[in-house]
LOLUMNU-805367 format. One line per 2 residues: number of its first residue (from 1); for each residue x, y, z of N, C-alpha, C. Coordinates in steps of 0.05 Angstrom, whole numbers, always signed. Layout:
BEGIN
NUM> X:Y:Z:X:Y:Z:X:Y:Z  ...
//
This chain:
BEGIN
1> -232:+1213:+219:-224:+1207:+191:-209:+1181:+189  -190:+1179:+203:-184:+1157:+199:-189:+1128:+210
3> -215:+1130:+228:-233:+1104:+240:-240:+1101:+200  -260:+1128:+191:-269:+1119:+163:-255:+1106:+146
5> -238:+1105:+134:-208:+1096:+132:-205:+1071:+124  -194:+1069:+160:-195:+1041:+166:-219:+1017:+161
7> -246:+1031:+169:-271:+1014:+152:-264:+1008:+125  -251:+1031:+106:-261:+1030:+84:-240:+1007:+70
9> -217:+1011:+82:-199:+986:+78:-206:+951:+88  -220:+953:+102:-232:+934:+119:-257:+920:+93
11> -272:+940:+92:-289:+933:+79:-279:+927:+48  -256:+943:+30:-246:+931:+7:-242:+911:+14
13> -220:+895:+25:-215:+872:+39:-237:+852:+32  -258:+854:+50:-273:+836:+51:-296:+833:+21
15> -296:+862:+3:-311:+856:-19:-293:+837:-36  -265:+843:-38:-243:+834:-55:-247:+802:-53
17> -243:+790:-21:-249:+765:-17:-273:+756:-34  -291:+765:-22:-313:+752:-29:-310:+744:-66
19> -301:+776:-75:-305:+769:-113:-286:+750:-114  -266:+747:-102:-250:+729:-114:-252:+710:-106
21> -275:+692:-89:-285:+667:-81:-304:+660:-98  -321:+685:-110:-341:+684:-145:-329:+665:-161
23> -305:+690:-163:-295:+684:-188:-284:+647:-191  -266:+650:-166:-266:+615:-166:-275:+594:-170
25> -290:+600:-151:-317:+596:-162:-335:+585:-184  -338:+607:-194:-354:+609:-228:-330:+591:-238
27> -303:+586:-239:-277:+586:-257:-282:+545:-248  -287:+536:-226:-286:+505:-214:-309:+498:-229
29> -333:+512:-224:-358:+504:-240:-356:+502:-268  -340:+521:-278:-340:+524:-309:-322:+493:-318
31> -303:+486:-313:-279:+462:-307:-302:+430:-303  -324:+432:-279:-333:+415:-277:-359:+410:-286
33> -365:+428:-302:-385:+424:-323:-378:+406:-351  -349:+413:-348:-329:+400:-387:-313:+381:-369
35> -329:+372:-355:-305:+346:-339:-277:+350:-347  -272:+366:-331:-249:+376:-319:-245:+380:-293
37> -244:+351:-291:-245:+343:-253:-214:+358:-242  -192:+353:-262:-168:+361:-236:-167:+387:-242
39> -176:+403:-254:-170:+431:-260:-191:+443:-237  -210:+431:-241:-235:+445:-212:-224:+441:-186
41> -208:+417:-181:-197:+413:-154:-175:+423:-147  -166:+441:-172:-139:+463:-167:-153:+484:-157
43> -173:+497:-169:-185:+512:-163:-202:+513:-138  -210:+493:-128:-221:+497:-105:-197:+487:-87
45> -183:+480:-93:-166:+479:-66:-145:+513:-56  -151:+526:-87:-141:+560:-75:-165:+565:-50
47> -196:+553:-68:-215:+568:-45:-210:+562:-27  -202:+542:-17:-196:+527:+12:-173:+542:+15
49> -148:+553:+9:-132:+557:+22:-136:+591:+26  -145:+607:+13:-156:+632:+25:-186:+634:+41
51> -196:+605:+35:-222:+610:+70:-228:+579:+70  -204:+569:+98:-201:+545:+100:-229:+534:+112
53> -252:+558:+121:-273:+549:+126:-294:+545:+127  -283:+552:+92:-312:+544:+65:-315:+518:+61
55> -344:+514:+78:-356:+486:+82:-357:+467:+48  -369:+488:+32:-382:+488:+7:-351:+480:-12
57> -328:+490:-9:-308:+487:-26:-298:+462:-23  -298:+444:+1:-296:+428:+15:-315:+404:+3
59> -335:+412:-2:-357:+387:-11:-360:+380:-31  -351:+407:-50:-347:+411:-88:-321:+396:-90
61> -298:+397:-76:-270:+384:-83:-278:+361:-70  -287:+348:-53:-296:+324:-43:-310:+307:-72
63> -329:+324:-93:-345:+308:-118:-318:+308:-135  -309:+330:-134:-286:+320:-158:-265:+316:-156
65> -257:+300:-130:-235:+285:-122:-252:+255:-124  -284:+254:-126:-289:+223:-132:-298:+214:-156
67> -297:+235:-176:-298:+237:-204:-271:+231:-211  -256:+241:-193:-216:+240:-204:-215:+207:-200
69> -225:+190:-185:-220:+169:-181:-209:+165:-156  -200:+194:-143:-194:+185:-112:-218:+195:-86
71> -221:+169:-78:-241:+160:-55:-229:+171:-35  -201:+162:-28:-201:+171:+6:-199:+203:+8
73> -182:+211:-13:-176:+249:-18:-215:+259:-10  -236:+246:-23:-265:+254:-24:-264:+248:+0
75> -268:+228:+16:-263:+222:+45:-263:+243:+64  -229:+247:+61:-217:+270:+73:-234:+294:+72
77> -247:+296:+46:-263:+331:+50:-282:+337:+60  -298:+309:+61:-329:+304:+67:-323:+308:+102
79> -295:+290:+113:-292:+289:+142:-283:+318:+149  -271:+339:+130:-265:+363:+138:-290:+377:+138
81> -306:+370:+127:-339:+389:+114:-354:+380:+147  -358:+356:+141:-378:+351:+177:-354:+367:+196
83> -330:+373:+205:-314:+392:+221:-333:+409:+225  -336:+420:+196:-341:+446:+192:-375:+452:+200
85> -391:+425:+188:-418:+433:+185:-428:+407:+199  -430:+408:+222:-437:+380:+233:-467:+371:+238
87> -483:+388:+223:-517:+380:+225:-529:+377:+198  -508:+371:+175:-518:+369:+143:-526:+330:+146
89> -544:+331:+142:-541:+294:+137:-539:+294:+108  -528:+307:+91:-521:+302:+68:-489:+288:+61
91> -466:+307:+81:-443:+302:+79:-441:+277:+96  -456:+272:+121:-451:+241:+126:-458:+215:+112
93> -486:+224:+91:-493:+201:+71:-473:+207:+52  -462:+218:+37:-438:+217:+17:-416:+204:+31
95> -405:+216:+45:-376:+204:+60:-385:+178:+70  -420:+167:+76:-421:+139:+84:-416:+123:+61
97> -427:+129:+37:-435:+126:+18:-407:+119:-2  -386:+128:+6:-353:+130:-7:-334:+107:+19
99> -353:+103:+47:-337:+82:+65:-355:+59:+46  -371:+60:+43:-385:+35:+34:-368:+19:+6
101> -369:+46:-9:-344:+39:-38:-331:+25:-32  -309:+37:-4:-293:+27:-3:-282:+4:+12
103> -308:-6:+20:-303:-21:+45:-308:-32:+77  -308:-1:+78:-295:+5:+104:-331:+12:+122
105> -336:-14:+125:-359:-17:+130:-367:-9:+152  -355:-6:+177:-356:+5:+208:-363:+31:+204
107> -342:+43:+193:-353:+77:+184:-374:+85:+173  -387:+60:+148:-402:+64:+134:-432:+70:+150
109> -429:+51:+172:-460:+38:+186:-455:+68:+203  -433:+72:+210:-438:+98:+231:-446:+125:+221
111> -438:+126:+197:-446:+157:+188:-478:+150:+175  -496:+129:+165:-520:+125:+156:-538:+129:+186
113> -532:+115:+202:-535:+115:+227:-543:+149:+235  -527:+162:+232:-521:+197:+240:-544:+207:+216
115> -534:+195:+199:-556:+210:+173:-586:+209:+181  -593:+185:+195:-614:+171:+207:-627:+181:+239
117> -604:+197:+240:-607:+213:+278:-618:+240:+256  -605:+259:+238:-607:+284:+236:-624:+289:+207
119> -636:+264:+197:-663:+262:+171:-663:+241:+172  -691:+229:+189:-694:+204:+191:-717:+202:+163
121> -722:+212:+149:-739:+217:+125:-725:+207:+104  -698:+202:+108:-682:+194:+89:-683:+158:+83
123> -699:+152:+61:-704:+120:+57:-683:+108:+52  -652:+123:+26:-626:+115:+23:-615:+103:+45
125> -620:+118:+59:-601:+113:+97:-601:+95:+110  -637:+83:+106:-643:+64:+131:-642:+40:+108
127> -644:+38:+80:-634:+19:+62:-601:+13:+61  -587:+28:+66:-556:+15:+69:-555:+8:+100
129> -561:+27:+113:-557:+16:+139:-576:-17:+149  -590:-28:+126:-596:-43:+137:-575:-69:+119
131> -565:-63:+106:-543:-66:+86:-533:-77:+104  -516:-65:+116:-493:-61:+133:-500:-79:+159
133> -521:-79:+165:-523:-85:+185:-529:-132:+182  -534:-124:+155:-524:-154:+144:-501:-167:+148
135> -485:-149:+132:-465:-150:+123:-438:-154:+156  -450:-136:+168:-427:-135:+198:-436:-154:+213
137> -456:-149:+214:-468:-157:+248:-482:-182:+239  -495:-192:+221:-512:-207:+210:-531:-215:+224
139> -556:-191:+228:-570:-182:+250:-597:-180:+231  -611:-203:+226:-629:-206:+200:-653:-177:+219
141> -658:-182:+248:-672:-167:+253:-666:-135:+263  -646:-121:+254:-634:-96:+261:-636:-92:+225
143> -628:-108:+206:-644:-107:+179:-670:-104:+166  -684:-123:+181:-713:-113:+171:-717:-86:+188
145> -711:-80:+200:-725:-59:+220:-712:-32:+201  -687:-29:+195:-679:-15:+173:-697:-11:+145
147> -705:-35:+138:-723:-37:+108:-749:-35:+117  -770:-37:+146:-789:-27:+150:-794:+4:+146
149> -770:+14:+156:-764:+51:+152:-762:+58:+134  -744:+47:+124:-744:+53:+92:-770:+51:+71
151> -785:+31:+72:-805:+30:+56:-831:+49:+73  -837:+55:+98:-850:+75:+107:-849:+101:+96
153> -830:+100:+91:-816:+126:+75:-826:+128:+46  -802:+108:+28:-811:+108:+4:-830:+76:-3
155> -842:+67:-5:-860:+45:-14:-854:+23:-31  -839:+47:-52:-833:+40:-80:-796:+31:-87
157> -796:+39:-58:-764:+33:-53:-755:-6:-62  -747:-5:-96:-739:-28:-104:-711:-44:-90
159> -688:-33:-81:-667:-48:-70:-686:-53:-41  -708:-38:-32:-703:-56:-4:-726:-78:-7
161> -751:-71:-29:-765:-91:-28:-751:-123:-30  -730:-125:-51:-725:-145:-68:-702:-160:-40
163> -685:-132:-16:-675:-140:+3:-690:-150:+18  -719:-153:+29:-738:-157:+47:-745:-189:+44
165> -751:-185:+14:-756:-218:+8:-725:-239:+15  -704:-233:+0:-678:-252:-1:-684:-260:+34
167> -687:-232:+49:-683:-238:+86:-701:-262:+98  -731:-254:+85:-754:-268:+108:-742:-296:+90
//
């Protein structure tokens, strides 16, 4: 009787969590639908602090910490999200994609790079990274070889055609 009990407390527990990660949930979405960027990032930062390792709460406060206007806070979440989920090439093209905003171009080339190891299908990727690879290294041929991939990919890809010509 009382193993049953103990399940059944176990298991309230874990239904309770879950609705109330819904409800959060539903409550951040509802906020960032009426651009209500800092009210969703209150809200998902409870999700984060009752399941510090909800990948997903992490990537939602990452968009609306770069809707809020802060880049490195999005940074920070995107770098806690790859912690968490280290085979998404989505969170490395965003967080590349927010070093690039900001600058911080070494980081930038490394995470397109990774995006480019784990969806090399991705044309965005091998178009900044050949960006970058201007831009750092000024490596006209580590560039085209980037905008050859890229247009393999997509064809129709206009920033790298119009990059292809400025190069040759």
């Amino acid at each position: 009787m009382r193993f049953i009990v103990s399940c059944f407390f176990f298991c309230s527990t874990l239904t309770y969590g879950q609705s109330e990660r819904t409800i959060l949930y539903a409550q951040a979405t509802e906020f960032g639908y009426r651009n209500q960027f800092k009210e969703a990032e209150n809200i998902l930062s409870q999700v984060i602090a009752l399941f510090p390792n909800d990948s997903m709460a992490y990537f939602d406060r990452a968009i609306m910490r770069e809707n809020l206007g802060d880049t490195l806070g999005a940074i920070s979440d995107f770098t806690k999200e790859i912690e968490i989920d280290p085979k998404s090439a989505d969170n490395y093209f965003l967080r590349g994609m927010l070093y690039h905003k900001t600058k911080m171009y070494n980081e930038a080339l490394a995470d397109f790079k990774k995006v480019n190891q784990l969806d090399a299908g991705n044309a965005d990727s091998h178009y900044f990274a050949a960006q970058l690879f201007l831009v750092l290294e000024q490596n006209k041929y580590l560039a085209k070889r980037q905008l050859k991939k890229c247009l393999r990919i997509n064809s129709a890809h206009e920033e790298a055609m119009k990059l292809v010509l400025q190069i040759s």
